[in-house]
C-alpha positions as CSV (number, residue, x, y, z in Angstrom):
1,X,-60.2,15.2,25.3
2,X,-56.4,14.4,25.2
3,X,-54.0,17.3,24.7
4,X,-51.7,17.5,22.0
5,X,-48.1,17.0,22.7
6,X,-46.1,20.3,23.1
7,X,-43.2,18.5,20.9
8,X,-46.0,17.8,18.1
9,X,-47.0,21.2,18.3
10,X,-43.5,22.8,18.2
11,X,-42.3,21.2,15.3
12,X,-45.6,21.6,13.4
13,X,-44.9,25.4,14.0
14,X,-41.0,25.1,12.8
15,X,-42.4,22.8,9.5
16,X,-45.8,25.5,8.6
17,X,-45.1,27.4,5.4
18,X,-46.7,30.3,6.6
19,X,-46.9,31.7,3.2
20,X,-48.6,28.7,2.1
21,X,-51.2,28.9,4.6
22,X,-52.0,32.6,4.4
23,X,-52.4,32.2,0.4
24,X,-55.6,29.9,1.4
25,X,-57.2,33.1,2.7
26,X,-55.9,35.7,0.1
27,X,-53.3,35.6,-3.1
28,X,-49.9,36.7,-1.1
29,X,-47.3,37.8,-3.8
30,X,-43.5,37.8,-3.3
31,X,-41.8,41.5,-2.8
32,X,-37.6,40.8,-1.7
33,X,-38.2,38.5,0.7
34,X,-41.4,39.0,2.4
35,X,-44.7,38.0,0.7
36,X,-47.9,40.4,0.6
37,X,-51.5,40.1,0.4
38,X,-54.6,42.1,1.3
39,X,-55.8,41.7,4.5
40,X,-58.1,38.7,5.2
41,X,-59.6,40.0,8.0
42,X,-60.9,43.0,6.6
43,X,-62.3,44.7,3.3
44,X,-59.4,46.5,1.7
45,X,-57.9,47.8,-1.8
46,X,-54.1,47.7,-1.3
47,X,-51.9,45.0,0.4
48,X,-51.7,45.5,4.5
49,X,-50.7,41.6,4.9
50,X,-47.0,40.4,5.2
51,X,-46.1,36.9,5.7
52,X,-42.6,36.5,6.2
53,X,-41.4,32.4,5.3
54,X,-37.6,33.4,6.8
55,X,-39.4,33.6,10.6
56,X,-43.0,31.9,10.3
57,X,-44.7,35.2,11.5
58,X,-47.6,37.0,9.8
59,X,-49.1,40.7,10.7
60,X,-51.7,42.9,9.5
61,X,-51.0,46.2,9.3
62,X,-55.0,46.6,8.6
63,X,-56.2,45.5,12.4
64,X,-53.0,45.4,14.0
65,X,-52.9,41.5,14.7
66,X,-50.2,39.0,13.9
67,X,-48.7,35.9,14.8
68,X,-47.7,32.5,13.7
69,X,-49.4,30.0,11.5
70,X,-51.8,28.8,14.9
71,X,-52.7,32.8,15.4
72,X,-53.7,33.2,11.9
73,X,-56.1,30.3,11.9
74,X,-57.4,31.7,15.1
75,X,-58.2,34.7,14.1
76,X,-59.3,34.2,10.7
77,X,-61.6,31.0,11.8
78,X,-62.1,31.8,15.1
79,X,-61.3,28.3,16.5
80,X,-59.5,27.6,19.6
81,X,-56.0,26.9,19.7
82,X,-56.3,22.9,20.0
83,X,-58.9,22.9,16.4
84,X,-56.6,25.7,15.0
85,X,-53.4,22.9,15.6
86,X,-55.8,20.6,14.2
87,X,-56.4,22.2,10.8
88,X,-53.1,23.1,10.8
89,X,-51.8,19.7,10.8
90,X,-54.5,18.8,8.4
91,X,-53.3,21.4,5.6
92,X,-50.1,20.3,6.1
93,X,-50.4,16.1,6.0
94,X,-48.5,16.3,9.8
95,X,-49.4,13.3,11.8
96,X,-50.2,15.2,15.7
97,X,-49.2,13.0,18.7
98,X,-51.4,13.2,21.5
99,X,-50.8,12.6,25.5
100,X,-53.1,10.4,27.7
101,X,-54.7,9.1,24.7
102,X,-57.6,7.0,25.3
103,X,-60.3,4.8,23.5
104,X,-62.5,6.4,20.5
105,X,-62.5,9.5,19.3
106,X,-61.8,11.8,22.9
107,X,-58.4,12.9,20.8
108,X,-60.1,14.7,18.5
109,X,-61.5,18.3,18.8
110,X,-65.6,18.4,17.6
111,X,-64.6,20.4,14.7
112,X,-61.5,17.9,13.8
113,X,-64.0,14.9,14.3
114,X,-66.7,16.6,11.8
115,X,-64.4,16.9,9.3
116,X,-63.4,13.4,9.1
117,X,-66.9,12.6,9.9
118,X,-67.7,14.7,6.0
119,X,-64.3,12.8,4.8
120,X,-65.7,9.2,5.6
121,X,-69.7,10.2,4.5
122,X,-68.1,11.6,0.8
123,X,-66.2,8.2,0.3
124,X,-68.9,6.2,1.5
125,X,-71.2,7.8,-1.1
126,X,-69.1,7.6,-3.9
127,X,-69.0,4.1,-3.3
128,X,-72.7,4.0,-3.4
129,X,-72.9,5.9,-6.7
130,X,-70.0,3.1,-8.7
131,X,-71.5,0.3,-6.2
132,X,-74.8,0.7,-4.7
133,X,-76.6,-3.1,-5.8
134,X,-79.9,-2.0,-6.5
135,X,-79.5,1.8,-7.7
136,X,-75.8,2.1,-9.2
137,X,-76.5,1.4,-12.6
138,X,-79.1,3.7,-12.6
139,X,-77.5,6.9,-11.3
140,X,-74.4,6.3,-13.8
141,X,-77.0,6.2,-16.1
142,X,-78.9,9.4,-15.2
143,X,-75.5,11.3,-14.8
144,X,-74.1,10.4,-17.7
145,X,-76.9,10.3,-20.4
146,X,-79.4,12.2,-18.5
147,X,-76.8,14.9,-16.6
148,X,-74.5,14.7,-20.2
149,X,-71.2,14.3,-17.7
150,X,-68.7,11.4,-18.0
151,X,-67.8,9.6,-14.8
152,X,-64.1,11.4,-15.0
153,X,-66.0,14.5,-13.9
154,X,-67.9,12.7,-11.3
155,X,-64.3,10.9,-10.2
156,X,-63.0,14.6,-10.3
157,X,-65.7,16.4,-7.9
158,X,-66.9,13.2,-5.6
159,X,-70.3,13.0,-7.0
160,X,-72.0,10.5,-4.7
161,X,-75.7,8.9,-4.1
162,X,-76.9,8.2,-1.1
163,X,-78.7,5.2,-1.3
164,X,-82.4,4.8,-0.2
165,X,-82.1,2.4,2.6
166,X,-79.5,4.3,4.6
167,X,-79.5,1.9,7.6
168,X,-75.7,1.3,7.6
169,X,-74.8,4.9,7.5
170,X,-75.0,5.8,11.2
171,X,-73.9,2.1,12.9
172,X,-70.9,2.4,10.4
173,X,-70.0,5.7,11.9
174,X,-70.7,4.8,15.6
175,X,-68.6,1.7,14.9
176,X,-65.5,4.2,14.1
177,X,-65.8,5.6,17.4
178,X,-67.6,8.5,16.8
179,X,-70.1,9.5,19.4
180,X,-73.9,10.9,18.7
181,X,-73.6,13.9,20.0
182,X,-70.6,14.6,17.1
183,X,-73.0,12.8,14.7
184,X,-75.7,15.3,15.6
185,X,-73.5,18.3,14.6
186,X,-73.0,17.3,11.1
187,X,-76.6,17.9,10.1
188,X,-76.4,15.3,8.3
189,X,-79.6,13.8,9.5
190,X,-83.1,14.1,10.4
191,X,-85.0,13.3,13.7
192,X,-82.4,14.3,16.2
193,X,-84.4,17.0,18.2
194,X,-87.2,13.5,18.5
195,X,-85.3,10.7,19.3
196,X,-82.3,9.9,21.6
197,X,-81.8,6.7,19.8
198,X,-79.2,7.5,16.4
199,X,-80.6,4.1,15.0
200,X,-83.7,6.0,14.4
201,X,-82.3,9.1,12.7
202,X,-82.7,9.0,9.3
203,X,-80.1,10.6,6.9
204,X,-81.3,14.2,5.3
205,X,-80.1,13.5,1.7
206,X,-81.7,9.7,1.0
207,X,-82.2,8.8,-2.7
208,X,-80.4,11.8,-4.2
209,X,-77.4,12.9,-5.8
210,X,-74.9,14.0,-3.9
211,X,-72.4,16.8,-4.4
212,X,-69.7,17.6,-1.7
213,X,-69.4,21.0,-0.7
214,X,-65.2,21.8,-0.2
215,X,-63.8,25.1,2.1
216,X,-60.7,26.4,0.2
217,X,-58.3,24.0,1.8
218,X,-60.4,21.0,-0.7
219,X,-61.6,19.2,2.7
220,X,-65.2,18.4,2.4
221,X,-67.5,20.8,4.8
222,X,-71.2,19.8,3.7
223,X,-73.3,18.6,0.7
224,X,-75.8,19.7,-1.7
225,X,-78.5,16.8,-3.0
226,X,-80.5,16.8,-6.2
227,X,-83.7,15.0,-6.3
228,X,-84.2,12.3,-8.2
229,X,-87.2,9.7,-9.2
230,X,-86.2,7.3,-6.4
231,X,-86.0,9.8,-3.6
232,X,-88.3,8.6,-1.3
233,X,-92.0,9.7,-0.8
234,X,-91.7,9.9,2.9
235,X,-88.7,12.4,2.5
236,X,-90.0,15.3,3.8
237,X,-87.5,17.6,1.4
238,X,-89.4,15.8,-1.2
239,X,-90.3,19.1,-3.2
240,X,-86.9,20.9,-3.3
241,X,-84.7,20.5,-6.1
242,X,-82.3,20.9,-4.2
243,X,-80.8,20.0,-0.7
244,X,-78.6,21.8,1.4
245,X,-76.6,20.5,4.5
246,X,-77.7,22.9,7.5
247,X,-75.5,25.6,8.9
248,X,-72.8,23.9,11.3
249,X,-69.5,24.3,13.3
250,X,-67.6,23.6,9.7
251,X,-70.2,24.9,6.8
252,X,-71.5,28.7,6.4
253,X,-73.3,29.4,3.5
254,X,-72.7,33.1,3.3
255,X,-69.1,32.2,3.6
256,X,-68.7,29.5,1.4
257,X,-68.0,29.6,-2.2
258,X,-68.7,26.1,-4.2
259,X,-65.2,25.2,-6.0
260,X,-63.2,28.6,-5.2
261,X,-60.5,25.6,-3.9
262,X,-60.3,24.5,-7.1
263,X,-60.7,28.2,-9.3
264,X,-58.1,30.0,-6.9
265,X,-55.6,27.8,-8.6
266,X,-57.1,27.0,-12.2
267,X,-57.0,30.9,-13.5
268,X,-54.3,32.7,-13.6
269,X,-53.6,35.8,-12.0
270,X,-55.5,38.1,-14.7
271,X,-58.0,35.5,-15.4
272,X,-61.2,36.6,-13.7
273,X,-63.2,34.6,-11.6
274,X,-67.0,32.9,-13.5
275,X,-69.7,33.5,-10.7
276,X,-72.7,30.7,-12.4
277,X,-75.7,30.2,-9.9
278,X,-75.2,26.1,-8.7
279,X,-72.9,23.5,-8.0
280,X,-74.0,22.0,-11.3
281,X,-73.5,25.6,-13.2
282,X,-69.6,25.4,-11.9
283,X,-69.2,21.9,-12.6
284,X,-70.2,22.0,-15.7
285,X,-67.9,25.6,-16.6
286,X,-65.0,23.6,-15.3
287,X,-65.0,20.6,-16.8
288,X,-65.4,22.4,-20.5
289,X,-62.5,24.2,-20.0
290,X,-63.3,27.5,-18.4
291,X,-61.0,28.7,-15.4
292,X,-61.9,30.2,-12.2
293,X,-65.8,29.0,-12.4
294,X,-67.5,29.1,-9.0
295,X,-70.6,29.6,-7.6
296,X,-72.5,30.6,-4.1
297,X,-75.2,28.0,-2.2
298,X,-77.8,29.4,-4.3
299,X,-78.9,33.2,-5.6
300,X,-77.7,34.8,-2.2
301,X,-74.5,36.1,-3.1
302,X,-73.0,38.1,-0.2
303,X,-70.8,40.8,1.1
304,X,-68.3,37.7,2.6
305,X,-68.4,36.0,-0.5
306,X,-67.2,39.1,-2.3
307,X,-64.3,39.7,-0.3
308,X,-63.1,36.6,-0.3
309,X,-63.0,36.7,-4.1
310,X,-61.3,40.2,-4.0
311,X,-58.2,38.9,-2.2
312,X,-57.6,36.9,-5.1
313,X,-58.8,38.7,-8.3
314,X,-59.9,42.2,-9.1
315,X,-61.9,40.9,-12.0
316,X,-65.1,38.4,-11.8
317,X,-67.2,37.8,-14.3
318,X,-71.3,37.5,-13.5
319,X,-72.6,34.5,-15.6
320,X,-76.3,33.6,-13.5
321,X,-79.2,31.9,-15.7
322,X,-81.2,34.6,-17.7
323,X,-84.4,33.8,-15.8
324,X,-85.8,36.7,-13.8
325,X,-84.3,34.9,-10.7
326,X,-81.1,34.9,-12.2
327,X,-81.2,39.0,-12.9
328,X,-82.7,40.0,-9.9
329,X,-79.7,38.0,-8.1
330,X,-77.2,39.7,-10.4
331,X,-78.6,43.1,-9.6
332,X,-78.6,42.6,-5.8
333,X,-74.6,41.7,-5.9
334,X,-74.1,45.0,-8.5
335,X,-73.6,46.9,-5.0
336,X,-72.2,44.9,-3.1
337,X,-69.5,44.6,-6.0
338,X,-69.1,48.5,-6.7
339,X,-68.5,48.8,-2.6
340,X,-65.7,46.1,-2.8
341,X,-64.0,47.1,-5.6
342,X,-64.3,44.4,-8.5
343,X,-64.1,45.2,-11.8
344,X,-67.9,43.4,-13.0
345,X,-68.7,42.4,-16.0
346,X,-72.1,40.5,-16.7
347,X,-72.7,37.6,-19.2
348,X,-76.1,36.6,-20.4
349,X,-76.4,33.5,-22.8
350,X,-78.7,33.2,-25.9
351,X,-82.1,32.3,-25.6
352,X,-82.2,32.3,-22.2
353,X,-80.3,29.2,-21.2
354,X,-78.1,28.7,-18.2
355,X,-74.7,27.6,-18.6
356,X,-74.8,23.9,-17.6
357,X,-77.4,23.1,-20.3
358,X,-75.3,25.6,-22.7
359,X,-72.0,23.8,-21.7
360,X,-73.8,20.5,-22.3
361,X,-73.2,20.3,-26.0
362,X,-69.9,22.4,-26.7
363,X,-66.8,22.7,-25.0
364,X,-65.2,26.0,-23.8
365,X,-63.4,26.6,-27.2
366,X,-65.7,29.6,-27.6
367,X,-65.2,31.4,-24.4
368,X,-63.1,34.2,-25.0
369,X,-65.0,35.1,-28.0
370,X,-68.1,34.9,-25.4
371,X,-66.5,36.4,-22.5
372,X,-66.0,39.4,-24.6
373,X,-70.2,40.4,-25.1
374,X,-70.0,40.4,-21.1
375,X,-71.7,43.7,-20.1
376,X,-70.1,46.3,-18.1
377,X,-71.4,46.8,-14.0
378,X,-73.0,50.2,-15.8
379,X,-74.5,48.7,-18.8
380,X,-76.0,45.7,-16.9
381,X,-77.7,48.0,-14.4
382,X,-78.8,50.8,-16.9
383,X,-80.8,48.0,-19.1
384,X,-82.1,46.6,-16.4
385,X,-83.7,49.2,-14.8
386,X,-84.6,51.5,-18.1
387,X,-85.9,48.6,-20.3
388,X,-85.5,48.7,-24.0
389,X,-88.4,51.4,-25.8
390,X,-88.5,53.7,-22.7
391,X,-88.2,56.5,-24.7
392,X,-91.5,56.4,-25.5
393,X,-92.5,56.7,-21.5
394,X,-94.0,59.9,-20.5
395,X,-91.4,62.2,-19.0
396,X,-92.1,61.8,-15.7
397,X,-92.1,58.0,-15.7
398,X,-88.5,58.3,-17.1
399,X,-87.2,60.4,-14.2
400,X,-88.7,57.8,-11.7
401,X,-87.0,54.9,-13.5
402,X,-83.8,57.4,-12.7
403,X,-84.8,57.5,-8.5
404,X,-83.9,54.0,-8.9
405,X,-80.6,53.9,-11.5
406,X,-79.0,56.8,-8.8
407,X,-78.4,55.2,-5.6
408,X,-76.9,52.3,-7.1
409,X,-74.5,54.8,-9.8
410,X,-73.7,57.0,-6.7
411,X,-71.7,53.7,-5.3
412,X,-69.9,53.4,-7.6
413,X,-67.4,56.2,-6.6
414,X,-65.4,56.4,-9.5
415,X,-65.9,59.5,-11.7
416,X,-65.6,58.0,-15.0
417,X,-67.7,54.8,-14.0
418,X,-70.7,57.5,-12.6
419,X,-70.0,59.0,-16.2
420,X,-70.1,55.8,-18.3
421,X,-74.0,55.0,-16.3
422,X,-75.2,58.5,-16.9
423,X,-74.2,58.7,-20.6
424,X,-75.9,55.3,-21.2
425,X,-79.2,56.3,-18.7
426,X,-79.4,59.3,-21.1
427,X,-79.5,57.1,-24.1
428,X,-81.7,54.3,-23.2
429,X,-84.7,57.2,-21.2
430,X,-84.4,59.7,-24.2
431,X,-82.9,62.3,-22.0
432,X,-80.4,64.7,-22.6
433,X,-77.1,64.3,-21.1
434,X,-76.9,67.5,-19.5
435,X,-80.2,66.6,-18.1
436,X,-79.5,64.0,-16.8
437,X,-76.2,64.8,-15.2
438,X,-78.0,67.6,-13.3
439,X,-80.6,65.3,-12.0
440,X,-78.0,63.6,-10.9
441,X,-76.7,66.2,-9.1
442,X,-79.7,66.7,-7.6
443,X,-80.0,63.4,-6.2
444,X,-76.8,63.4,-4.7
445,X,-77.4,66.8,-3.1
446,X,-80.3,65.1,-1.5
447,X,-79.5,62.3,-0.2
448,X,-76.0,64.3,1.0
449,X,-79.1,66.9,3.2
450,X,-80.7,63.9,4.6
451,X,-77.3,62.5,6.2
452,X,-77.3,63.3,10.5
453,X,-75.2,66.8,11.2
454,X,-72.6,64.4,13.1
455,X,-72.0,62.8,9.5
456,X,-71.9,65.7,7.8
457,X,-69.4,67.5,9.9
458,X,-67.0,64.3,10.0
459,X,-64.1,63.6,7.6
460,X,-62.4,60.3,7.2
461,X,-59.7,59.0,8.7
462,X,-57.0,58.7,6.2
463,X,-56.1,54.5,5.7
464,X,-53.8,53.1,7.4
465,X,-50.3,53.0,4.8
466,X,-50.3,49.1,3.9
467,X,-46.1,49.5,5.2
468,X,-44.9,51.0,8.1
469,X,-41.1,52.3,8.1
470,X,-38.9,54.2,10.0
471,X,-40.9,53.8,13.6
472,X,-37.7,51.7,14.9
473,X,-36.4,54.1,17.6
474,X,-34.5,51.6,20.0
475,X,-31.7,49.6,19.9
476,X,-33.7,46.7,20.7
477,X,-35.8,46.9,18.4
478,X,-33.3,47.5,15.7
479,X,-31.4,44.9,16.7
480,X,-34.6,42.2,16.4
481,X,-35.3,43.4,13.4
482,X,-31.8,43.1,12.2
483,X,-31.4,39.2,13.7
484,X,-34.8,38.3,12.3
485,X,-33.7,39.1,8.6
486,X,-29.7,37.5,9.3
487,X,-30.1,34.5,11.9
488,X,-26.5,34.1,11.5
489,X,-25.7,36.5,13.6
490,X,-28.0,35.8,16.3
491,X,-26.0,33.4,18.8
492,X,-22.7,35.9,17.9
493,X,-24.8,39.0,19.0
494,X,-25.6,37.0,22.1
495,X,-22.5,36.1,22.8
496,X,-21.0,39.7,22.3
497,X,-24.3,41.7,24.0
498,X,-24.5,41.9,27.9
499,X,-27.7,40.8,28.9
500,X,-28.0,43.6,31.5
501,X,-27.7,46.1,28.8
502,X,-31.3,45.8,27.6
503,X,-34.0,47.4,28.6
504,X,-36.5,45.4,29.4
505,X,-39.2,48.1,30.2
506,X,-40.6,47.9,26.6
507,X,-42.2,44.8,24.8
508,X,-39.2,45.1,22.6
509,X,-36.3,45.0,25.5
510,X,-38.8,41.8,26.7
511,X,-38.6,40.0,23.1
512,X,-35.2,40.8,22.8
513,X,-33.8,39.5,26.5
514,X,-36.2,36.1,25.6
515,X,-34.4,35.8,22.0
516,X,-30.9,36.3,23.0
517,X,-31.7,34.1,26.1
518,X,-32.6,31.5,23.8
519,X,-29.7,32.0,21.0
520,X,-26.9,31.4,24.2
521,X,-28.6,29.2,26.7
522,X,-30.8,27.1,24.2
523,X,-30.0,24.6,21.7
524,X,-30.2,27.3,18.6
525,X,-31.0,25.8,15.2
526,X,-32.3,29.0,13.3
527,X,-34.6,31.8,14.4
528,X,-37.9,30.0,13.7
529,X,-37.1,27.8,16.8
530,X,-36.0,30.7,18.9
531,X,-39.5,32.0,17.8
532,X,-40.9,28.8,19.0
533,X,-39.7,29.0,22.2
534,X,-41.4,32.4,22.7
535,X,-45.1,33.1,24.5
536,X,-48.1,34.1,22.7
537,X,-47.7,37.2,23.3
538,X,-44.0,38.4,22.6
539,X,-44.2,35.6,19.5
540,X,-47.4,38.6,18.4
541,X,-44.9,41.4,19.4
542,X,-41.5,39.7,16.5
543,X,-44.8,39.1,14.2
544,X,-45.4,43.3,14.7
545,X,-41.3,44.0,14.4
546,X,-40.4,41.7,11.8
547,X,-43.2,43.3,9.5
548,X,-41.5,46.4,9.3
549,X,-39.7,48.0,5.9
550,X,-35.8,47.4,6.4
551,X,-34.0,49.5,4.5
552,X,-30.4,50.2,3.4
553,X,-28.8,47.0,3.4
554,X,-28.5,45.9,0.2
555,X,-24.8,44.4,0.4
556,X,-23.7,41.8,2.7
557,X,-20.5,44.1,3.1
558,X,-23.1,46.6,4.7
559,X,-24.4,43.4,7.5
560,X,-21.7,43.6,10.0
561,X,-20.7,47.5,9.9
562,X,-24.9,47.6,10.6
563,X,-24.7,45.2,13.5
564,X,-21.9,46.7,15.2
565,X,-23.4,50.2,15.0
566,X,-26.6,48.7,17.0
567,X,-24.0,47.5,19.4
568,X,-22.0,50.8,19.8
569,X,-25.4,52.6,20.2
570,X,-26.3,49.8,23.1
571,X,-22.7,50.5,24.8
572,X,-23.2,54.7,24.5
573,X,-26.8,54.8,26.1
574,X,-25.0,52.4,28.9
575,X,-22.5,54.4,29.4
576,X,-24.5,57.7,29.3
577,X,-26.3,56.4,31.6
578,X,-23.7,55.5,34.0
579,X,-22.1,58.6,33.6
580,X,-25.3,60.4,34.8
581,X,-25.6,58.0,37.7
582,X,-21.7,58.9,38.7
583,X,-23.0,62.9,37.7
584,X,-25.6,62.6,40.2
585,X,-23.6,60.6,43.1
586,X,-21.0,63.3,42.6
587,X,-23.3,66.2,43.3
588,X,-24.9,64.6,46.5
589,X,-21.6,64.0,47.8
590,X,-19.8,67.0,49.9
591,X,-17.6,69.0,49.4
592,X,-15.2,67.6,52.7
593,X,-15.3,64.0,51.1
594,X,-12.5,64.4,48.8
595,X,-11.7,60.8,48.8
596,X,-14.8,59.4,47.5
597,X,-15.1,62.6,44.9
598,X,-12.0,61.8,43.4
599,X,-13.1,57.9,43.5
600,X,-16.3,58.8,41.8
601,X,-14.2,61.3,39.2
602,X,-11.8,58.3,38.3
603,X,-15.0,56.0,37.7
604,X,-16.4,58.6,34.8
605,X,-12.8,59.2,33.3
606,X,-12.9,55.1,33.4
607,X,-16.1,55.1,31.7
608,X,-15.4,58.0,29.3
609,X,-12.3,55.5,28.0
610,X,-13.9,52.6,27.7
611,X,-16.7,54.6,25.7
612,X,-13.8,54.1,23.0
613,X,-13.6,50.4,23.0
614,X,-17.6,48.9,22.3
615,X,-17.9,44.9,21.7
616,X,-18.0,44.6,18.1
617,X,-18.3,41.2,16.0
618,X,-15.5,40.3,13.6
């Protein structure tokens, strides 16, 4: 594969909004002049991210990591540094040059070539559903009278057919260069493991409706296919509903949320996000009106998919079909919620309909007056598991309905959430409160005996503070913080500093001699690019410094009485240490030598005076 051109990838890195990029992965907002988020590498309830746009550097104080824009893709997608350029460059519209380039697709990464594999198959579709000559008036017709949509929502989300004879598929994409073995990633198609020859693959979603499947950036990653009356007999999906592209380099559906690219932006920040169970569902929520509507591949809501919604909103609202499918899914993510901390609330519609077929015939005009019957987390799970008339259970039947109410109340953590579920357990099992606080009590006292001794006897460690402060205990590294926040005095500090002043034993002194290196020797247009100029490594170790709280300088009268007290500290440790160098010499030196003792005397009173005069700037 050709590489990509260093000056392609240096400029990319000076043109990145880094703040831009990290708000793909979690909702960064400004505080003075950094930008914060939670952490989108980890579970957390308080920000630990800091994206800084001055210097194009990122760190989590969560996992210790940071970096530039290529790091964070890195680490949050784990790709390699050539696909992490790649998507990158992609988010941004930036055109990559590439060196040695050859014929076909060999430029391309696998991952970059899937996605514009997904790009070309979407468009080709959507062609098929306005243009296809034997089937496009038909699947107009069944989206639009059967489906209720108008073609403005299927313009909006790429709705696509993928026509029954699908022999120009696969010799249209081989045309454009792209090779089998990248055709036999995208999942697209069947018969791969059983023939060598692509001509006889045959594409996995013939004869159905088509629904691209977007990561958060909007790029298309896979599809999901209704069936229709002219999917074919042979297909042998025939019985599913529903279609799913296959897990693959791009698409994982326990990390992929079906329009969150869209909702991110749609609600605003107290809004919460509408979890409805299919693409359809979500579609149909968003086109009437209703804000942050989203929904996972299916039932199978997961821990991922949670936490990605939590670094956007606290709040999300539960809104699955009121089939038993639909309850059973909402009480498997009740958990999983309490742990990440989401405020849940639970909608259920009116005689039993789901919202694309409620949706159908009414706009959104009504939701807030909906919105508002949503059920609390502890309501939800109290009705469903003590149903309606259990009062009139025997006793004991009522306390086993409880074995089942506790271990999901005891997750919730919060005392007056735990209270809230007991009050209303009481109520709906005919128990008294004080009854059934105590069997509460009990429960917990259990399950608390059954823990290992080595759990028991442990306590846990105290979160790491989402800001650091005050750890600067250099002058180099007061000084890189200093020039990172005020670039304009970067090539003056350079200028003024003595190199061999620094000490270069610490990753600080290191960053610092490579900066001011730069700022005097280099062609110095702004910190970023001194940045650029860095290695992975000390480009990770300005990511760690520049995250930390700077305080006291409020003023720009404070900047350069600031400065040139980092560079009197830089001249007193030099001359401290000289003068214990001369101390040293002098005491090794006898007694008889007078000559060189009164040298060496001369040289400290020397330094002693010069102590006096430090470079300043002006």
């Amino acid at each position: 594969m050709a590489r990509i051109s260093r000056r392609s990838i240096d400029e990319l890195r000076q043109r990145a909004d880094i703040v831009a990029l990290a708000g793909d992965y979690t909702q960064m907002k400004q505080r003075g002049r950094d930008w914060w988020g939670l952490s989108p590498f980890k579970s957390e309830k308080s920000p630990s991210f800091k994206a800084s746009p001055e210097t194009g550097l990122w760190y989590c104080f969560s996992t210790q990591q940071g970096g530039d824009v290529f790091k964070l893709v890195m680490n949050r997608e784990g790709l390699d540094f050539p696909e992490a350029v790649e998507r990158v460059a992609g988010r941004f519209g930036f055109k990559l040059e590439y060196e040695n380039i050859g014929e076909g697709q060999g430029t391309r990464s696998l991952r970059g070539q899937l996605l514009e594999i997904h790009e070309l198959v979407a468009d080709y579709w959507r062609r098929c559903f306005l243009e296809d000559p034997v089937h496009s008036e038909w699947i107009k017709k069944y989206w639009t009278e059967k489906r209720k949509f108008n073609l403005a929502v299927a313009d909006d989300f790429r709705i696509g057919f993928a026509p029954v004879d699908d022999s120009k598929l696969i010799p249209g994409l081989i045309k454009k260069g792209y090779t089998p073995e990248a055709l036999a990633q995208t999942g697209l198609f069947f018969g791969i493991d059983r023939f060598q020859d692509p001509a006889r693959w045959r594409c996995r979603f013939r004869g159905r409706l088509v629904i691209p499947i977007c990561d958060i950036q909007g790029r298309v990653i896979a599809f999901t296919a209704r069936t229709l009356e002219i999917t074919p007999a042979d297909d042998p999906s025939r019985e599913a509903k529903y279609v799913n592209s296959p897990e693959t380099e791009l698409f994982k559906k326990s990390r992929t949320v079906f329009n969150l690219d869209r909702a991110r932006n749609n609600r605003k920040d107290n809004e919460p996000f509408v979890l409805v169970e299919g693409q359809l569902d979500a579609i149909r929520c968003h086109s009437a009106g209703i804000p942050g509507a989203i929904a996972a591949q299916g039932t199978a809501v997961t821990e991922e998919h949670l936490q990605q919604l939590r670094r956007f909103a606290t709040r999300l609202i539960v809104f699955l079909d009121s089939d038993a499918a639909g309850q059973k899914a909402a009480m498997r993510l009740l958990p999983l919620g309490l742990r990440e901390g989401l405020d849940i609330r639970f909608l259920s519609l009116p005689e039993g309909k789901d919202p694309d077929e409620y949706f159908s015939n009414q706009d959104a005009s009504g939701w807030t007056a909906l919105a508002n019957t949503a059920r609390s987390a502890m309501q939800f799970c109290v009705q469903s598991l003590i149903p309606e008339g259990s009062t009139a259970l025997p006793l004991a039947r009522r306390l086993a309905l409880l074995e089942d109410l506790f271990p999901i109340v005891q997750q919730a953590g919060a005392e007056e959430i735990v209270r809230e579920a007991l009050n209303e357990a009481a109520r709906y099992a005919g128990l008294g409160i004080r009854e059934i606080h105590m069997a509460y009590e009990r429960h917990r006292l259990t399950v608390a005996a059954q823990k290992p001794a080595a759990q028991l006897g442990s306590t846990p460690s105290p979160a790491t503070p989402a800001v650091k402060g005050g750890g600067l205990t250099t002058p180099e590294e007061e000084l890189i913080l200093f020039i990172l926040r005020h670039d304009v005095f970067f090539v003056p500090v350079a200028q003024a500093l003595p190199l061999e002043w620094i000490d270069t034993s610490s990753r600080g002194g290191t960053l610092l001699m490579a900066l001011l290196n730069e700022a005097e020797h280099g062609h110095f247009q702004g910190i970023r690019e001194a940045i650029n100029a860095l290695d992975d490594d000390l480009r990770t170790e300005a990511a760690r410094l520049s995250a930390e709280t700077f305080l006291g300088l409020e003023k720009d009268s404070d900047l350069l009485p600031h400065v040139n007290g980092i560079l009197r500290a830089f001249h007193q440790r030099q001359t401290q240490m000289q003068v214990r160098r001369l101390d040293a010499l002098i005491a090794t030196t006898p007694s008889a030598d007078v000559e060189r003792l009164t040298q060496l005397q001369a040289e400290k009173m020397a330094l002693r005076k010069n102590n006096a005069q430090p470079p300043a700037l002006s």
